[in-house]
PQR file with spaces between the fields and no chain letter, atoms N, CA, C, O and H, PARSE charges and radii, in Angstrom:
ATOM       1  N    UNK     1      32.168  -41.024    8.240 -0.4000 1.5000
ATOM       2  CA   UNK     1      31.929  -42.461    8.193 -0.0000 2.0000
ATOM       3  C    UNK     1      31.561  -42.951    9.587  0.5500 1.7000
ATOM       4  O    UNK     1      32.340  -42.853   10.535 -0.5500 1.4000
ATOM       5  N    UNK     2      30.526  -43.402    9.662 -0.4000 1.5000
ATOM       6  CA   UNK     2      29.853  -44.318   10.753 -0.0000 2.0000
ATOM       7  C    UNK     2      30.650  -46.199   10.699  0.5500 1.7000
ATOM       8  O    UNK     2      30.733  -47.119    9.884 -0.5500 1.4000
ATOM       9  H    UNK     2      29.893  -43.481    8.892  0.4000 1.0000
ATOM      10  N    UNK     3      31.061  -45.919   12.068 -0.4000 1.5000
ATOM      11  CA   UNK     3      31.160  -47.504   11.916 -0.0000 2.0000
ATOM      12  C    UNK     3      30.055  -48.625   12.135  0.5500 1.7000
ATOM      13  O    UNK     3      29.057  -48.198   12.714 -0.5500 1.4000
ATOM      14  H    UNK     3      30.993  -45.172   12.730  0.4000 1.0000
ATOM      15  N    UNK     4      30.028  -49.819   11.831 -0.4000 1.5000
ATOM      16  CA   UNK     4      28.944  -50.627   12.327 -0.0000 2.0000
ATOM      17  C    UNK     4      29.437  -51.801   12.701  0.5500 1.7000
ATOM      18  O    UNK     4      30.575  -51.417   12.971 -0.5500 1.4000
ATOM      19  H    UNK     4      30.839  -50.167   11.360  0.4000 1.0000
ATOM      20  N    UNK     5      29.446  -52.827   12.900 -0.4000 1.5000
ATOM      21  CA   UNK     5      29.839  -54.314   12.697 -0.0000 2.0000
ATOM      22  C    UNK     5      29.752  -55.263   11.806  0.5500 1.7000
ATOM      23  O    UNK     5      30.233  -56.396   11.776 -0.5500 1.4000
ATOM      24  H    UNK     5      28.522  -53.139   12.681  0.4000 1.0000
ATOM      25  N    UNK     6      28.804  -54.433   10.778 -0.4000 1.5000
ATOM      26  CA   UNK     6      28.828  -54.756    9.592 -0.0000 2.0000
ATOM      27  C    UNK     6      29.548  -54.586    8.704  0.5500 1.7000
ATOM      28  O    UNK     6      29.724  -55.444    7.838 -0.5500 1.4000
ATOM      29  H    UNK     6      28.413  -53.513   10.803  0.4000 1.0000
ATOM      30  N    UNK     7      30.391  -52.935    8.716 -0.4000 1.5000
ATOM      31  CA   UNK     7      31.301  -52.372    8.051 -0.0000 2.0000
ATOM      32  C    UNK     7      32.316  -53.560    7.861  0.5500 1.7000
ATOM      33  O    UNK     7      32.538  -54.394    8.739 -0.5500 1.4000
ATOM      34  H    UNK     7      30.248  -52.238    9.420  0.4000 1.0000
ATOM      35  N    UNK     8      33.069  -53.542    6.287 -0.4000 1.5000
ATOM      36  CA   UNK     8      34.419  -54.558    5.839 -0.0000 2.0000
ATOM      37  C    UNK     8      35.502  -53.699    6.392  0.5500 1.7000
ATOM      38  O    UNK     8      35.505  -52.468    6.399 -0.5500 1.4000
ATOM      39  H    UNK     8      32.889  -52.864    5.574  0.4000 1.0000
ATOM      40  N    UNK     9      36.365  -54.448    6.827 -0.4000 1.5000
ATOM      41  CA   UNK     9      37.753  -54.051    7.087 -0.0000 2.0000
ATOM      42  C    UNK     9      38.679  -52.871    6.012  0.5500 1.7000
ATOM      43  O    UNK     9      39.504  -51.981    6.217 -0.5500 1.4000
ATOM      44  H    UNK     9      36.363  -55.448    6.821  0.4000 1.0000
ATOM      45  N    UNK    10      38.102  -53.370    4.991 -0.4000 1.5000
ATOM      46  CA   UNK    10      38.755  -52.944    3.854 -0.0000 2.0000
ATOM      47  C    UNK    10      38.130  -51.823    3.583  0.5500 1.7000
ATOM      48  O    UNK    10      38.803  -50.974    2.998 -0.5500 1.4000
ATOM      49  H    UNK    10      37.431  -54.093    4.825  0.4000 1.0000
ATOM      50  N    UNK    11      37.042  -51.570    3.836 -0.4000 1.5000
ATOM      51  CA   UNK    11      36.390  -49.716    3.546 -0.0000 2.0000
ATOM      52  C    UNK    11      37.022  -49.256    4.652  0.5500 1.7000
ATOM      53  O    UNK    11      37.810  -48.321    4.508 -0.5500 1.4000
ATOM      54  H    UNK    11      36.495  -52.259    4.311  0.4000 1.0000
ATOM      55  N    UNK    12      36.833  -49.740    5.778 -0.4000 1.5000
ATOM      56  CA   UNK    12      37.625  -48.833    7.350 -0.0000 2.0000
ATOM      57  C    UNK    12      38.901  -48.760    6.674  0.5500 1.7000
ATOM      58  O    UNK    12      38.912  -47.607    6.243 -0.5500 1.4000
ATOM      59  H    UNK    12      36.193  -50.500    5.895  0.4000 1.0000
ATOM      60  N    UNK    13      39.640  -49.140    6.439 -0.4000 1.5000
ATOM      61  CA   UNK    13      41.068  -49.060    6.461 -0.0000 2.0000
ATOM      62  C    UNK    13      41.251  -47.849    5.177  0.5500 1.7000
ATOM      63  O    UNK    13      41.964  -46.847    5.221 -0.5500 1.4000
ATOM      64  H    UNK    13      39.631  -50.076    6.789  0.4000 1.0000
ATOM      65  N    UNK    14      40.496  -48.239    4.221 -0.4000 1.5000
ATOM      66  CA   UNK    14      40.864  -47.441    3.217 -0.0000 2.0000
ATOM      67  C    UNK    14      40.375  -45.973    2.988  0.5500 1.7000
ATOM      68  O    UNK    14      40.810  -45.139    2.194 -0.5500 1.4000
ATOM      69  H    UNK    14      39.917  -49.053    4.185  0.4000 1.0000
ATOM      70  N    UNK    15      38.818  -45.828    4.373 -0.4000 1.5000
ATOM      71  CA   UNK    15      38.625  -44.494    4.595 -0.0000 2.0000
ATOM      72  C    UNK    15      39.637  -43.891    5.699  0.5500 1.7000
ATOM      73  O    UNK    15      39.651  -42.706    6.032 -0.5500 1.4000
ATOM      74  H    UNK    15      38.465  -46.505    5.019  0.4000 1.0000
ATOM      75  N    UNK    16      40.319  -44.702    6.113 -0.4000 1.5000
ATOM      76  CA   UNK    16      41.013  -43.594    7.670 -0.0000 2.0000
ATOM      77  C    UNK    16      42.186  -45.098    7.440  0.5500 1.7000
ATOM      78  O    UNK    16      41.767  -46.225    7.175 -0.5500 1.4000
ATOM      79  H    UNK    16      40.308  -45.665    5.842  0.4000 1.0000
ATOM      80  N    UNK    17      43.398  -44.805    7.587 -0.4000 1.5000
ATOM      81  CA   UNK    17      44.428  -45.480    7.494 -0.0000 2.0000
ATOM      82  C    UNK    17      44.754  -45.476    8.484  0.5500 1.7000
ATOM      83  O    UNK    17      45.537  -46.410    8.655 -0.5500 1.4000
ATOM      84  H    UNK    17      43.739  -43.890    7.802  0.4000 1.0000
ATOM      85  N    UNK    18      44.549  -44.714    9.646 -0.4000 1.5000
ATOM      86  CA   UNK    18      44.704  -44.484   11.305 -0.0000 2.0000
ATOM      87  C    UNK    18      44.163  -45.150   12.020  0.5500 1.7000
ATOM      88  O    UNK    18      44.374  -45.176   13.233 -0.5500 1.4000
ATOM      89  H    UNK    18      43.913  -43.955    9.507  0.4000 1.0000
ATOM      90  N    UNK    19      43.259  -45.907   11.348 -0.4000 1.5000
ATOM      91  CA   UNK    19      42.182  -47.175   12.171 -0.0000 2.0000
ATOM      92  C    UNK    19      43.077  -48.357   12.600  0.5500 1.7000
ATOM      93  O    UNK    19      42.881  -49.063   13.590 -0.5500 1.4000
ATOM      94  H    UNK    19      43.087  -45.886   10.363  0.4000 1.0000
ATOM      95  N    UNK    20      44.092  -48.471   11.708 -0.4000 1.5000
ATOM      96  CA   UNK    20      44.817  -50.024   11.711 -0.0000 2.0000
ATOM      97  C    UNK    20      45.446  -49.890   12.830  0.5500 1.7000
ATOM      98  O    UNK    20      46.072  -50.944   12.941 -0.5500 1.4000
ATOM      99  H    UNK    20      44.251  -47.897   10.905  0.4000 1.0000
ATOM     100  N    UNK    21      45.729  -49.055   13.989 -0.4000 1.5000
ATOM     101  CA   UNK    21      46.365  -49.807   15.003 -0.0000 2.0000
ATOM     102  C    UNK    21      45.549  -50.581   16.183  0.5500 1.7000
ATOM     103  O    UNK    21      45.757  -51.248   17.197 -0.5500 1.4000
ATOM     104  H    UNK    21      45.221  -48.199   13.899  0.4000 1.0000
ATOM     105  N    UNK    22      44.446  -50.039   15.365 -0.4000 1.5000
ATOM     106  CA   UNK    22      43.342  -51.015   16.214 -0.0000 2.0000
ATOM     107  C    UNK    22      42.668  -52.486   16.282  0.5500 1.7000
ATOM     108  O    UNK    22      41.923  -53.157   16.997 -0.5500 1.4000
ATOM     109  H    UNK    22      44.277  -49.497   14.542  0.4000 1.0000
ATOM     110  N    UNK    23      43.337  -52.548   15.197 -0.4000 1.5000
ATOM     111  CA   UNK    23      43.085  -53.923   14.172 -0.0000 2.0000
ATOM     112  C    UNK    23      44.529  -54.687   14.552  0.5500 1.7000
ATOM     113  O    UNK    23      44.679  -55.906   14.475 -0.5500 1.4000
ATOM     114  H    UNK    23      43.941  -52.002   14.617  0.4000 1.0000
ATOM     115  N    UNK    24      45.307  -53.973   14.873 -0.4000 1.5000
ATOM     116  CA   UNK    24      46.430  -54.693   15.539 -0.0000 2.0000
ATOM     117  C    UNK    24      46.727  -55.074   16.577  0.5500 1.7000
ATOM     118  O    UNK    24      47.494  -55.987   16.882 -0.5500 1.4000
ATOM     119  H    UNK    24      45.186  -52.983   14.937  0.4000 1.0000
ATOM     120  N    UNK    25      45.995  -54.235   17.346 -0.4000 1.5000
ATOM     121  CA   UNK    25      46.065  -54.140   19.061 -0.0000 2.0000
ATOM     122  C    UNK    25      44.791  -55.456   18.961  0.5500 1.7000
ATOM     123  O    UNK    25      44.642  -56.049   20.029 -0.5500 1.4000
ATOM     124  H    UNK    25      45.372  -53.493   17.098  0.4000 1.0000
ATOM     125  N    UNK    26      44.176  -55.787   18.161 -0.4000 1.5000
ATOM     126  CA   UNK    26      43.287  -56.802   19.103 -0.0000 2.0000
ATOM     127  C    UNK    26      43.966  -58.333   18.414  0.5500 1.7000
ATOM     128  O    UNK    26      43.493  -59.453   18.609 -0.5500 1.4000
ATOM     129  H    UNK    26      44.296  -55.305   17.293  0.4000 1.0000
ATOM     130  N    UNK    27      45.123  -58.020   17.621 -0.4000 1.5000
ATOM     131  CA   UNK    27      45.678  -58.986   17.032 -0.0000 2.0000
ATOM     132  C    UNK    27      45.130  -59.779   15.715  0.5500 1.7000
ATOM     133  O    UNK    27      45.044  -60.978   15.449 -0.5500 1.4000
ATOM     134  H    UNK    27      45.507  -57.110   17.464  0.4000 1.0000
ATOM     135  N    UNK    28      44.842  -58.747   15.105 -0.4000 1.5000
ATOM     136  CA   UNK    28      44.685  -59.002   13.793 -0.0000 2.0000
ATOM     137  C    UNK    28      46.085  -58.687   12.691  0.5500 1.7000
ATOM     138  O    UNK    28      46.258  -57.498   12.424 -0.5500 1.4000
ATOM     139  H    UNK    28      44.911  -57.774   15.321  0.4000 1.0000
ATOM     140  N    UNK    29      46.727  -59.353   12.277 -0.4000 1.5000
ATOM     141  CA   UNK    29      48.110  -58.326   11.832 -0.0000 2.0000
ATOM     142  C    UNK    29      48.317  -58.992   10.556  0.5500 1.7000
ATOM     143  O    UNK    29      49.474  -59.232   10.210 -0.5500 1.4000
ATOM     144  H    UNK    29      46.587  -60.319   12.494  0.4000 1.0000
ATOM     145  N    UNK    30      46.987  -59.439    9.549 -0.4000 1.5000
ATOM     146  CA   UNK    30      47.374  -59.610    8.256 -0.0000 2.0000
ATOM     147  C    UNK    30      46.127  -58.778    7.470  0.5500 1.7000
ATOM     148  O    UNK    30      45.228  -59.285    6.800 -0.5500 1.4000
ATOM     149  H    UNK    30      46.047  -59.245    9.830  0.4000 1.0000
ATOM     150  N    UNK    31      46.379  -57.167    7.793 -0.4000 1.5000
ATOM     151  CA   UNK    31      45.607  -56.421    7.528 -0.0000 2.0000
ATOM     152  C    UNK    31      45.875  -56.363    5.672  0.5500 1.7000
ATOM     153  O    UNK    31      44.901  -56.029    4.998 -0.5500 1.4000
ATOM     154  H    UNK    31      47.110  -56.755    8.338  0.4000 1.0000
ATOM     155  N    UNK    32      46.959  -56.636    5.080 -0.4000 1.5000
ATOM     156  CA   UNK    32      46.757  -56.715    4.000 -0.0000 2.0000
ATOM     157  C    UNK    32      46.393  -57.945    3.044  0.5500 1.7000
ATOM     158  O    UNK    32      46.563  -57.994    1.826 -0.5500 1.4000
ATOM     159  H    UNK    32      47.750  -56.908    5.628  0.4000 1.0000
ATOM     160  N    UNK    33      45.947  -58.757    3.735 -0.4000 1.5000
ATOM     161  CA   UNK    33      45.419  -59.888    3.001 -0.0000 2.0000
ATOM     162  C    UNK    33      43.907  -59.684    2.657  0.5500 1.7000
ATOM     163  O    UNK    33      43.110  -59.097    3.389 -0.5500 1.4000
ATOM     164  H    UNK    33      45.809  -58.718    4.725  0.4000 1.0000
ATOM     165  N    UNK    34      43.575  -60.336    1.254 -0.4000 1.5000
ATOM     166  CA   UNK    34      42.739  -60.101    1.125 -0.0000 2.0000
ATOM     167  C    UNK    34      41.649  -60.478    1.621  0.5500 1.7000
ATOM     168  O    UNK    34      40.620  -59.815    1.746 -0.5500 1.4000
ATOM     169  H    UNK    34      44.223  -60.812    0.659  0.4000 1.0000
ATOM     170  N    UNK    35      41.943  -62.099    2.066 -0.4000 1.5000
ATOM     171  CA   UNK    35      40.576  -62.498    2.907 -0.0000 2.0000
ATOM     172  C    UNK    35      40.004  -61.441    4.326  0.5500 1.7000
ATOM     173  O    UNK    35      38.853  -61.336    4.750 -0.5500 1.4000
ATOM     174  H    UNK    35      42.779  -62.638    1.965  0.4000 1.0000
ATOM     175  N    UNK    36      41.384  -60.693    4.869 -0.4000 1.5000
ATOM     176  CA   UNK    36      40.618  -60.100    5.821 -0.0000 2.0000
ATOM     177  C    UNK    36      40.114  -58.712    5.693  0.5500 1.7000
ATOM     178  O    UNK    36      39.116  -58.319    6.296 -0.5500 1.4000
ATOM     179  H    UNK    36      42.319  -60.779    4.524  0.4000 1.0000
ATOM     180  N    UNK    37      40.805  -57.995    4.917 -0.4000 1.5000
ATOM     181  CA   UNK    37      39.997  -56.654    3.869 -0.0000 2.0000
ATOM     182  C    UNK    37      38.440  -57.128    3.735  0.5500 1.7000
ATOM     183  O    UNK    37      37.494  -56.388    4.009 -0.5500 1.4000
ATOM     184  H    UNK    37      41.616  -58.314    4.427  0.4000 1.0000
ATOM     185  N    UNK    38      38.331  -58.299    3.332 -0.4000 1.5000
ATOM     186  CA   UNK    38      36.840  -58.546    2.869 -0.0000 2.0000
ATOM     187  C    UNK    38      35.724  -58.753    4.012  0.5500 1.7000
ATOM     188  O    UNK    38      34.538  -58.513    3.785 -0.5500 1.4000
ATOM     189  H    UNK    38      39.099  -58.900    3.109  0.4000 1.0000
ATOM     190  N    UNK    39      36.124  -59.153    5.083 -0.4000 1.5000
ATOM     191  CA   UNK    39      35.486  -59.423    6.649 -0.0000 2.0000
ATOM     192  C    UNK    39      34.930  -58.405    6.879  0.5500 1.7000
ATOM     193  O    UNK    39      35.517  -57.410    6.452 -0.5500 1.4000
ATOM     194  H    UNK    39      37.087  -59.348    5.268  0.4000 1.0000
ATOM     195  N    UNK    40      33.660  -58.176    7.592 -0.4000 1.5000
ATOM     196  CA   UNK    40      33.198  -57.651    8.162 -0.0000 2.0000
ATOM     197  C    UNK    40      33.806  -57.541    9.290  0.5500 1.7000
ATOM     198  O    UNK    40      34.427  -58.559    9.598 -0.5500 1.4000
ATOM     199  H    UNK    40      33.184  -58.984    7.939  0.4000 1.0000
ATOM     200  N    UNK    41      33.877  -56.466   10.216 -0.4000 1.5000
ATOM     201  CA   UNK    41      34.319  -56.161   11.411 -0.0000 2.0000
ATOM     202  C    UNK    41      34.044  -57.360   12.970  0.5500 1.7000
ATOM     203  O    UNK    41      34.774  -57.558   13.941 -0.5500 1.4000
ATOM     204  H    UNK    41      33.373  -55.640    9.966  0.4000 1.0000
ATOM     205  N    UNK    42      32.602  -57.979   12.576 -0.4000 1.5000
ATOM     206  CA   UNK    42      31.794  -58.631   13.647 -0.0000 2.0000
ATOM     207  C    UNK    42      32.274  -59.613   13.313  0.5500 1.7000
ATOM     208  O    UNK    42      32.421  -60.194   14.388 -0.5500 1.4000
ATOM     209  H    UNK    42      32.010  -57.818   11.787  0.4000 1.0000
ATOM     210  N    UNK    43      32.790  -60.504   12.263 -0.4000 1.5000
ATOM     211  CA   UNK    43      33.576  -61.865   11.688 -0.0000 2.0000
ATOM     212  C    UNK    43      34.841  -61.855   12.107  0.5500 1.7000
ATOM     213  O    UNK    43      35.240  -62.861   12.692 -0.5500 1.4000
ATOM     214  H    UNK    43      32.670  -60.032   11.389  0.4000 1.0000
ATOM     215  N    UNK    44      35.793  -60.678   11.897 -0.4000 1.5000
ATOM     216  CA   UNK    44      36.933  -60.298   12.861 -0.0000 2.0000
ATOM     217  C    UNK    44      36.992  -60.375   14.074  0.5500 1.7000
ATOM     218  O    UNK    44      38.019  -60.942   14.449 -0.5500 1.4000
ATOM     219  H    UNK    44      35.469  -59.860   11.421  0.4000 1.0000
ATOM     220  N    UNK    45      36.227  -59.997   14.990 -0.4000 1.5000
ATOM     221  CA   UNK    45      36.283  -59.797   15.896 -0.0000 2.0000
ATOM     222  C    UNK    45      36.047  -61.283   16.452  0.5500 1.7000
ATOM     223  O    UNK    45      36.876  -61.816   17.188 -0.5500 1.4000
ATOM     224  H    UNK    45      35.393  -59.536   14.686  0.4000 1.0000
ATOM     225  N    UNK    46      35.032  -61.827   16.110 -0.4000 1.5000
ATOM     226  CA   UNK    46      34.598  -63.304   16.557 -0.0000 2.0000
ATOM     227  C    UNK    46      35.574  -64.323   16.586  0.5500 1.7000
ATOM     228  O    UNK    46      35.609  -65.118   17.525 -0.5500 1.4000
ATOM     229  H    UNK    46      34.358  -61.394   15.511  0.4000 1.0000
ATOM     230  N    UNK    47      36.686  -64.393   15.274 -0.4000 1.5000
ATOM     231  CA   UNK    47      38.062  -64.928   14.919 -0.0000 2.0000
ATOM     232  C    UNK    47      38.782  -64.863   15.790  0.5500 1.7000
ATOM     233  O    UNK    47      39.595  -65.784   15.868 -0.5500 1.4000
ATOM     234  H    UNK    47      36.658  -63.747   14.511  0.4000 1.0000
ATOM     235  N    UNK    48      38.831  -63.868   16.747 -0.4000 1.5000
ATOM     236  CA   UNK    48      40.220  -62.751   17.365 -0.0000 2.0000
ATOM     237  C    UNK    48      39.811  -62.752   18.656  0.5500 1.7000
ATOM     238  O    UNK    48      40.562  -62.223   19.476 -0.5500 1.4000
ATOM     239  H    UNK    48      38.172  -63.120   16.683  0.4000 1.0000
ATOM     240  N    UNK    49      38.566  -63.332   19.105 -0.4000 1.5000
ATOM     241  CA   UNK    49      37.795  -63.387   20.399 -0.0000 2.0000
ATOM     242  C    UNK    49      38.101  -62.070   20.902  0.5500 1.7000
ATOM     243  O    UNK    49      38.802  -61.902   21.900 -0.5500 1.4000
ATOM     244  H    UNK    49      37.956  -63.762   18.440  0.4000 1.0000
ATOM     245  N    UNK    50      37.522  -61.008   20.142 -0.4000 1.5000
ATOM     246  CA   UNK    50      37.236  -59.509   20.806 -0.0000 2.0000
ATOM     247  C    UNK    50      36.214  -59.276   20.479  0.5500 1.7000
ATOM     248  O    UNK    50      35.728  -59.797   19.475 -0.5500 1.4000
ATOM     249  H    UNK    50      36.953  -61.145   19.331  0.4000 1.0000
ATOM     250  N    UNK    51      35.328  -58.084   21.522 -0.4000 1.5000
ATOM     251  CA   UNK    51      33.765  -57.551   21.472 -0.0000 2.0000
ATOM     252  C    UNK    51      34.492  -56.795   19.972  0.5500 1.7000
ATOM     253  O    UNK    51      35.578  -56.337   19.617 -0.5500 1.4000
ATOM     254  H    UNK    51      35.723  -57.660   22.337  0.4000 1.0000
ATOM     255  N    UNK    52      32.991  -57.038   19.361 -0.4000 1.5000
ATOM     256  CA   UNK    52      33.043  -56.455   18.539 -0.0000 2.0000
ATOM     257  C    UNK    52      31.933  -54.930   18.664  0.5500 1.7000
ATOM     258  O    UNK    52      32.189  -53.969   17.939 -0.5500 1.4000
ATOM     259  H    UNK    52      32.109  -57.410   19.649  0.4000 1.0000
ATOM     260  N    UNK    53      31.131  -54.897   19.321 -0.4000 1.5000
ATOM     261  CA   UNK    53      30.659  -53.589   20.591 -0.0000 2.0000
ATOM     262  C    UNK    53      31.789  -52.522   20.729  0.5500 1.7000
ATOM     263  O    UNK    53      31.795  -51.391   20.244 -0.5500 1.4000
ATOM     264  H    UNK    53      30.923  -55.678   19.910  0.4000 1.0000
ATOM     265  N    UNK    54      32.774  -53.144   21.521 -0.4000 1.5000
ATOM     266  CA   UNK    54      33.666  -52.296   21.926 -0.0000 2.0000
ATOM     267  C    UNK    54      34.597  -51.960   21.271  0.5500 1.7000
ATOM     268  O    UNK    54      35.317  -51.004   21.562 -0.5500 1.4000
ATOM     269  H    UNK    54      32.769  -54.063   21.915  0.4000 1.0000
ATOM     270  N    UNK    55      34.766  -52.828   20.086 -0.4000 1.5000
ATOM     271  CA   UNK    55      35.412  -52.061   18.780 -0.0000 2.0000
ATOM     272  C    UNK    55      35.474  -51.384   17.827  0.5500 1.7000
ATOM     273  O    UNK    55      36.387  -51.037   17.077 -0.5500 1.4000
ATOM     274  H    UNK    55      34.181  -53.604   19.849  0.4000 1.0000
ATOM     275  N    UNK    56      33.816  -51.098   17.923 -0.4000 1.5000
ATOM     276  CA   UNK    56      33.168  -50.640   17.047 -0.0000 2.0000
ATOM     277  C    UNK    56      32.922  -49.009   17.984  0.5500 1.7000
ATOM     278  O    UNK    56      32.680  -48.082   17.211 -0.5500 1.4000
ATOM     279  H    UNK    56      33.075  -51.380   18.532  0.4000 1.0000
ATOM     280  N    UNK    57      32.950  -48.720   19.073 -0.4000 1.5000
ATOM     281  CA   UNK    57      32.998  -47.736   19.651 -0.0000 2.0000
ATOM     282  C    UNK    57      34.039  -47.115   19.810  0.5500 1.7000
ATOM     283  O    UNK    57      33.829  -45.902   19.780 -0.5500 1.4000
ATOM     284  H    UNK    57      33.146  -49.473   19.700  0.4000 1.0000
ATOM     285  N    UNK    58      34.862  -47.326   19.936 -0.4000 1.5000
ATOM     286  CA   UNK    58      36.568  -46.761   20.040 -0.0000 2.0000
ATOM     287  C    UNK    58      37.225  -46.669   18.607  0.5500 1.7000
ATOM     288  O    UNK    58      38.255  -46.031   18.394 -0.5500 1.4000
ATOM     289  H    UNK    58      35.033  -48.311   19.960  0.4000 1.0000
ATOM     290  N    UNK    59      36.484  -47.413   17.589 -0.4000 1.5000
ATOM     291  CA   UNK    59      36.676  -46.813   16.024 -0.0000 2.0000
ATOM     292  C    UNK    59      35.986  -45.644   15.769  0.5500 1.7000
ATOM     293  O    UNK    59      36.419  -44.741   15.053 -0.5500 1.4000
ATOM     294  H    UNK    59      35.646  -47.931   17.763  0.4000 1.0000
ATOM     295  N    UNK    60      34.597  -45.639   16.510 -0.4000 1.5000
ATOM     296  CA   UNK    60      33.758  -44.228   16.013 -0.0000 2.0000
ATOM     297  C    UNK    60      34.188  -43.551   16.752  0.5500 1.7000
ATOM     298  O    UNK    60      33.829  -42.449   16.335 -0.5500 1.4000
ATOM     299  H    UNK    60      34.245  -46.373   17.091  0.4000 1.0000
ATOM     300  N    UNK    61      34.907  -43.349   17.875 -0.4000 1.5000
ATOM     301  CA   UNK    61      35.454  -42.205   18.625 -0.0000 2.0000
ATOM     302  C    UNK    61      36.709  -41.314   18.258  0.5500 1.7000
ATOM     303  O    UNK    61      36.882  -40.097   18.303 -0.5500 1.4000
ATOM     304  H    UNK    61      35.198  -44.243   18.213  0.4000 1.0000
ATOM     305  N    UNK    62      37.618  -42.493   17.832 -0.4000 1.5000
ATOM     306  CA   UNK    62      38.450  -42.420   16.662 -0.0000 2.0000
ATOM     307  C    UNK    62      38.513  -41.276   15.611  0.5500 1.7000
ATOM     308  O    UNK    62      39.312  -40.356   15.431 -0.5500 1.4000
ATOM     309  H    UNK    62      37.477  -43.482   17.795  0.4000 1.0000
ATOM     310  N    UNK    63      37.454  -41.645   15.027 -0.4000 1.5000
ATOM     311  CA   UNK    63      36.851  -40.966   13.800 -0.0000 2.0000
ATOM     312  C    UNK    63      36.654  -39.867   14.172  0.5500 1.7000
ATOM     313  O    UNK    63      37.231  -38.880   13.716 -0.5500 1.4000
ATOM     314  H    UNK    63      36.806  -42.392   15.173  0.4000 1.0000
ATOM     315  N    UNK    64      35.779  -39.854   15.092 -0.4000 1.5000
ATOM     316  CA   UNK    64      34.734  -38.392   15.691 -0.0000 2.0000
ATOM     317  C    UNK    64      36.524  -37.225   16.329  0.5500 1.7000
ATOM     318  O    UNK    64      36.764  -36.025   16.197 -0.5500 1.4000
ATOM     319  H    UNK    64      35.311  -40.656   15.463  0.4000 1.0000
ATOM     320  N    UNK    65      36.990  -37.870   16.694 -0.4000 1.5000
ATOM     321  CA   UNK    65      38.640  -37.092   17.188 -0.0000 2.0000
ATOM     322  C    UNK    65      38.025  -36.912   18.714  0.5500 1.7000
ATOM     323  O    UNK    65      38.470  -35.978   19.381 -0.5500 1.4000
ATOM     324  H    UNK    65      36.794  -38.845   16.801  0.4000 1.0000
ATOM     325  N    UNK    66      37.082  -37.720   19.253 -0.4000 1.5000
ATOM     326  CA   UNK    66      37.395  -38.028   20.609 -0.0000 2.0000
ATOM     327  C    UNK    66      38.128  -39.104   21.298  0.5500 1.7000
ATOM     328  O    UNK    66      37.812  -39.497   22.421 -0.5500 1.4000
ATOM     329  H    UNK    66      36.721  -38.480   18.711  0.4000 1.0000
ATOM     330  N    UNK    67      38.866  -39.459   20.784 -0.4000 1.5000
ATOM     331  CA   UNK    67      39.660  -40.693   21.308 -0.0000 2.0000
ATOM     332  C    UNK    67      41.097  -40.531   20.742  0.5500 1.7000
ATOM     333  O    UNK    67      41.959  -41.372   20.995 -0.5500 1.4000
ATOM     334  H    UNK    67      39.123  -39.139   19.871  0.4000 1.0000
């Protein structure tokens, strides 16, 4: 899985369950609600005043098992 900024919260989370401490660390912490499952990553991030660039890179690194 490729991340994008387009990607919903709710496919990240539900392909890799290991993603969510990242979603916490930028202070997102109602990962089970549904309005934010449904967000795109770049709508999150904008909410939460974090790059969504740099979140989106440290999720794919994540993934890749370089990070």
């Amino acid at each position: 899985m490729t991340i994008t900024k387009e990607s919903i919260i709710g496919d990240i989370l539900d392909a890799d369950r290991s993603t969510a401490p990242y979603f916490l660390e930028m202070g997102m912490h109602c990962l089970g609600c549904p309005a934010s499952r449904g967000e795109t990553l770049e709508e999150a991030c904008a909410v939460h005043d974090v790059d969504a660039d740099e979140l989106v890179s440290k999720l794919n690194k994540h993934l890749a098992g370089t990070e």
